[in-house]
C-alpha positions as CSV (number, residue, x, y, z in Angstrom):
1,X,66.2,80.8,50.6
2,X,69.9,78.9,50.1
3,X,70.9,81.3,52.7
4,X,68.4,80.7,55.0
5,X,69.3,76.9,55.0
6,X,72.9,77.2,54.8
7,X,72.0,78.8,58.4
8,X,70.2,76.3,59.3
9,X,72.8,73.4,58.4
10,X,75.4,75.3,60.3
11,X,73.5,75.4,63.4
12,X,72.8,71.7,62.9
13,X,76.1,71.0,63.1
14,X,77.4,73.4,65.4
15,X,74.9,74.5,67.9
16,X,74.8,77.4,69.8
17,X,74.9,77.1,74.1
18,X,74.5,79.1,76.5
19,X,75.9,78.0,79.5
20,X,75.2,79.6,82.9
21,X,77.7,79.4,85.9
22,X,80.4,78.9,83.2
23,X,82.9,79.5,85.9
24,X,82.2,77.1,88.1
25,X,83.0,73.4,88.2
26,X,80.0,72.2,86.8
27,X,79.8,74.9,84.4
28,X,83.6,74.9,83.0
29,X,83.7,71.3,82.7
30,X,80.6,71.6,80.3
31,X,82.2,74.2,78.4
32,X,85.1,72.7,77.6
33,X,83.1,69.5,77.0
34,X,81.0,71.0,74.0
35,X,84.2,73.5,73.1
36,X,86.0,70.5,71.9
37,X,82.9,69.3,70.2
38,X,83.0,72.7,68.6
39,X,79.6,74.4,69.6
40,X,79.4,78.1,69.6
41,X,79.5,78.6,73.3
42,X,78.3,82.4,75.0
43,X,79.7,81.3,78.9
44,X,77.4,83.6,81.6
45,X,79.8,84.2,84.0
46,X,79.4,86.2,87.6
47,X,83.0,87.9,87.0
48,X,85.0,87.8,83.8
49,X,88.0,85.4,84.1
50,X,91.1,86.9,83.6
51,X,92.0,84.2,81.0
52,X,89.4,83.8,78.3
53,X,89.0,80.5,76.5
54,X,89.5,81.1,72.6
55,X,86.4,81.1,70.3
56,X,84.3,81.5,73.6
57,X,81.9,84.5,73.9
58,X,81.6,85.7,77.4
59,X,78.6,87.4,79.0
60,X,78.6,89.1,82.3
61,X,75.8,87.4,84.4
62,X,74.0,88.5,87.7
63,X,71.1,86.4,88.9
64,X,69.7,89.5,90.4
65,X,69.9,91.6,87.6
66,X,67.7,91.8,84.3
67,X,69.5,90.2,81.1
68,X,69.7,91.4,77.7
69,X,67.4,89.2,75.3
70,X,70.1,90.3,72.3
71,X,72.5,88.1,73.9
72,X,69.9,85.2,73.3
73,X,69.9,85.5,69.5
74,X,70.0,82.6,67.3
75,X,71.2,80.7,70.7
76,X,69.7,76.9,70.4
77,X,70.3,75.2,74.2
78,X,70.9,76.3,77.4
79,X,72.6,75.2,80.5
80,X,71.4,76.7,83.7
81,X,74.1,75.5,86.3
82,X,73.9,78.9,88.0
83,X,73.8,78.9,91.3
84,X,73.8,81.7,94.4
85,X,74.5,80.4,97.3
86,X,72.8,81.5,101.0
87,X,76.1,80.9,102.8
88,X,77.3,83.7,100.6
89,X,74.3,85.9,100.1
90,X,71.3,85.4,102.5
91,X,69.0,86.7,99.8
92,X,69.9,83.6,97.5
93,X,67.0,82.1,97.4
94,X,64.7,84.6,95.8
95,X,67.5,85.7,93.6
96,X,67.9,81.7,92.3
97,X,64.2,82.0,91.6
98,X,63.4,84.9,89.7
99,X,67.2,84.5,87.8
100,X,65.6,81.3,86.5
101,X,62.4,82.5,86.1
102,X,63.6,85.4,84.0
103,X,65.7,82.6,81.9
104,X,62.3,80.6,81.2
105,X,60.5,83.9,80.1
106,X,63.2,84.6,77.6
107,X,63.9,80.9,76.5
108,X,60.3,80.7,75.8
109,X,60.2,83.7,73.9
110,X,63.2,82.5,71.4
111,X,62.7,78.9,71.4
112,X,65.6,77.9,73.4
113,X,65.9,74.6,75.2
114,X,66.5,74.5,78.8
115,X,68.5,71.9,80.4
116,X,68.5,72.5,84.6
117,X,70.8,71.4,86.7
118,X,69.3,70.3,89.6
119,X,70.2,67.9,92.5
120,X,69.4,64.8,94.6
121,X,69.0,67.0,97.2
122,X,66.1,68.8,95.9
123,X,63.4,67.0,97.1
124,X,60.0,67.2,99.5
125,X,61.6,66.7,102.9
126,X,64.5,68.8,102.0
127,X,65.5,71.5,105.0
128,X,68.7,73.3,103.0
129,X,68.5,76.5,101.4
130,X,70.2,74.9,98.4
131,X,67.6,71.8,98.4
132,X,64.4,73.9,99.0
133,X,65.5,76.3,96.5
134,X,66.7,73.5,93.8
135,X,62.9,72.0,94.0
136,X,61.3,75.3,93.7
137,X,63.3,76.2,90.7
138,X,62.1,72.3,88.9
139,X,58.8,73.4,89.5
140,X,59.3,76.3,87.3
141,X,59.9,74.6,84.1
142,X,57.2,73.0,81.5
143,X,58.4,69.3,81.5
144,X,57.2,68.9,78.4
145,X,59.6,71.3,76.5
146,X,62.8,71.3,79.3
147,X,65.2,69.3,81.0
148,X,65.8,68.9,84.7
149,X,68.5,66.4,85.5
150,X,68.9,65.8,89.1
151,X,72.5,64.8,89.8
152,X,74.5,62.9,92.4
153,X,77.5,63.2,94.0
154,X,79.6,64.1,91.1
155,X,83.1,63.0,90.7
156,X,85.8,65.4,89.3
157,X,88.9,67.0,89.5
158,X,87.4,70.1,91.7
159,X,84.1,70.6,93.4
160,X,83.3,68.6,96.8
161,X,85.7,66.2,96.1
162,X,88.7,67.9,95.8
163,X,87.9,69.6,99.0
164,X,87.7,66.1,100.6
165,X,90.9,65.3,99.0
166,X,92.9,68.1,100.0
167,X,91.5,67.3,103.7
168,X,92.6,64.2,103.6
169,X,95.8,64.9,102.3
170,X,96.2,67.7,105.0
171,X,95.4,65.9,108.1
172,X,95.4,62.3,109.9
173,X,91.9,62.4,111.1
174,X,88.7,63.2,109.1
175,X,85.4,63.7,110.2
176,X,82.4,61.2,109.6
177,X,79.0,63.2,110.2
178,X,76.2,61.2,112.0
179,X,78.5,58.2,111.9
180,X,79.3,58.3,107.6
181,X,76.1,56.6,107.2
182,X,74.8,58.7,104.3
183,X,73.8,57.2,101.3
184,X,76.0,58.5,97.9
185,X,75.4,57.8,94.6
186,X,77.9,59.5,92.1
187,X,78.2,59.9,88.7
188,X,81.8,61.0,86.8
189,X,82.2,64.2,84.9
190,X,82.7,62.8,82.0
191,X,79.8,61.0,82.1
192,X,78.0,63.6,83.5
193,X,78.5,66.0,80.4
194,X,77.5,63.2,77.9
195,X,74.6,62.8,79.4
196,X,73.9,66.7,78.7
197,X,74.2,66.3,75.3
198,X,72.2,63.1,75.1
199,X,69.5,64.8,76.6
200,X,69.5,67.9,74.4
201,X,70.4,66.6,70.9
202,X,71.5,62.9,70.3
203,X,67.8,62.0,72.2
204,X,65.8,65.3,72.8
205,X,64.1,64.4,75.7
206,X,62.4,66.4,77.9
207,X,60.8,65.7,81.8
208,X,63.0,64.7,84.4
209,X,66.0,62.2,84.8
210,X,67.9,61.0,87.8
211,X,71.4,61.4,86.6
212,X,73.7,58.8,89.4
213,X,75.1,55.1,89.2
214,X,72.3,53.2,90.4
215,X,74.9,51.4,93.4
216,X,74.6,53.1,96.4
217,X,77.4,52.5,99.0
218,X,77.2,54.6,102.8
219,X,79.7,57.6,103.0
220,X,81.9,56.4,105.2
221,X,83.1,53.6,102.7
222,X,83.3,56.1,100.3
223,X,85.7,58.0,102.7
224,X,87.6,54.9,103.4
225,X,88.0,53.6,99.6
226,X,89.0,57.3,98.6
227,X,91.9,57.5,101.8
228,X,92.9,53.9,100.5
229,X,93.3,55.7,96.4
230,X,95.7,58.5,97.7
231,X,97.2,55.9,99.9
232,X,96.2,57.9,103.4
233,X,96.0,56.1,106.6
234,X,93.8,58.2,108.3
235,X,91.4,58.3,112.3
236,X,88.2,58.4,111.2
237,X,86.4,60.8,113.9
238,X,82.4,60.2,114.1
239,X,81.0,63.9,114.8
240,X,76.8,64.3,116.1
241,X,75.2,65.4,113.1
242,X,73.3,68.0,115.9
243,X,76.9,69.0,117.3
244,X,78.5,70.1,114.4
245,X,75.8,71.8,113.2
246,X,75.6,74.4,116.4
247,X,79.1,74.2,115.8
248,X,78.7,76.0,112.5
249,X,75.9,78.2,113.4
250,X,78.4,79.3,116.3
251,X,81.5,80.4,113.9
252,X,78.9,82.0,110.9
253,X,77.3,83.9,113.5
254,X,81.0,85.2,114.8
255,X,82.3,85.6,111.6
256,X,84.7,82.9,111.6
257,X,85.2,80.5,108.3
258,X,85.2,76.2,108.9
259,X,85.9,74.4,105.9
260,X,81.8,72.8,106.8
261,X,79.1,75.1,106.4
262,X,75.5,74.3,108.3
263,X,74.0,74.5,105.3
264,X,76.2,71.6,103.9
265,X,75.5,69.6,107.5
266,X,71.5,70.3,106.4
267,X,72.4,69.4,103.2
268,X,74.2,65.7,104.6
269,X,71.1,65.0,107.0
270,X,68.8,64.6,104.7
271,X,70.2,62.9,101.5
272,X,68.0,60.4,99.8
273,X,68.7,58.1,97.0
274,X,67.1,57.7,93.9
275,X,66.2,55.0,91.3
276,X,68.6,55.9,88.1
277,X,69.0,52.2,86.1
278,X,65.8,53.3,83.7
279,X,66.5,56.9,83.7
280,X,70.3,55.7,82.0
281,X,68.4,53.9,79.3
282,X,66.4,56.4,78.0
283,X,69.2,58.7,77.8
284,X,71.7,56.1,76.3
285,X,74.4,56.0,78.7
286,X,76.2,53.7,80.6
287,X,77.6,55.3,83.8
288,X,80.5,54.7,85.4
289,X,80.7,53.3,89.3
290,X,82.2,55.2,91.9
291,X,85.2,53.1,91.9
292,X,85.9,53.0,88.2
293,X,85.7,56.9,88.4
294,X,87.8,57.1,91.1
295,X,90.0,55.4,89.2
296,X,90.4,57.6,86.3
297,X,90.2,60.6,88.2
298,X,92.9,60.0,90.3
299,X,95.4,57.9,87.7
300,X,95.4,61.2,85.9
């Protein structure tokens, strides 16, 4: 009986995660989030890195494949941050579904808490693989036991942004897509990965939550403020939404890579924005704006 809560206590106090996608930006940035909170981490990974974070266990991880309920024993949370993309597989989105749904099935079984990672594009008038997909994969989970946070345009060292950065940095003009008159709500990394934990220990809360400062500012200003940070004086070159997305049909079709994929221009056309200011008091957190993030970010 000692034993049995001397097991207990332990995994009080140091959880065990398993986090899906750990290689990705999302993913590695939440590992070494609750590494340094020491949690027992088992990263899911589509290839083994070659470099192997100490006290990490990892698991190789294929979406399409059937995994290995052992390597869910005595595991407490998980992170689904997974993610198959159609640009690169154009069976992705049957493989994103029955990946998660074989996660549910085996969560259930053991008692594991799910926390999804989902998006602001996942929503009913969404025309992108990745936002039709994202939906279909909230619908999957019981809100009443799991976690589906719905994120913004997330601000960190890699990921979108550093793509935008290294564009800008690159050339003297820069594309603005229908004009730059897309709504963006962000949220910082940082931020991002307290709210996970708020949500799956310091709260325990379960449903839904719009994870994104509640300002919302057009894209192009984003763009502008951003050029301004790295001290870039770039042409700012409106591009017909419609244009460059036969554009990129053209090049996929023959083969030929664009840093913009017409999945990403889908992706652009239809963003929405969401109410967050509630969703940030339930979960306890005060997020950062997109210039205070900026900020950090790029004084580092």
């Amino acid at each position: 009986m000692l034993i049995e809560w001397q097991k207990m206590f332990l995994r009080m106090n140091n959880p065990t995660l398993i986090i899906t996608g750990a290689n990705g930006f999302l993913g590695k940035c939440l590992l070494d989030y609750f590494k340094d909170k020491h949690w027992r981490i088992k990263a899911f990974v589509h290839r083994l890195p070659k470099e192997k974070d100490d006290g990490v266990t990892y698991v190789q991880y294929k979406m399409e494949e059937d995994v290995n309920p052992i390597d869910f024993d005595n595991v407490d949370f998980l992170i689904h941050a997974a993610y198959l993309r159609y640009e690169n597989d154009d069976r992705a989105d049957s493989i994103n579904l029955r990946g998660t749904e074989n996660l549910i099935s085996i969560c259930n079984e053991k008692k594991i808490k799910i926390a999804f990672l989902s998006s602001f594009s996942a929503h009913k008038n969404a025309i992108s693989h990745y936002g039709t997909t994202k939906m279909r994969c909230e619908e999957l989970f019981d809100f009443n036991k799991d976690t589906i946070l719905k994120i913004g345009f997330v601000i960190g060292k890699k990921g979108i942004l550093s793509e935008m950065i290294h564009r800008m940095k690159s050339s003297s003009f820069f594309p603005l897509v229908g004009g730059g008159k897309q709504p963006i709500q962000s949220v910082y990394i940082n931020d991002l990965c307290q709210v996970v934990e708020n949500v799956l220990v310091k709260k325990e809360l379960t449903g839904i939550f719009n994870v994104a400062h509640h300002e919302i500012i057009a894209m192009k200003i984003f763009y502008r403020i951003l050029a301004k940070q790295l001290g870039r004086k770039l042409i700012f070159v409106p591009i017909p939404t419609f244009l460059l997305f036969w554009s990129c049909l053209f090049f996929e079709k023959i083969g030929v890579k664009i840093p913009v994929s017409s999945e990403s221009v889908l992706g652009l056309k239809k963003l929405i924005t969401l109410d967050t200011k509630e969703d940030q008091k339930l979960i306890g957190i005060e997020l950062k704006s997109y210039e205070e993030s900026l900020d950090l970010l790029l004084e580092k």
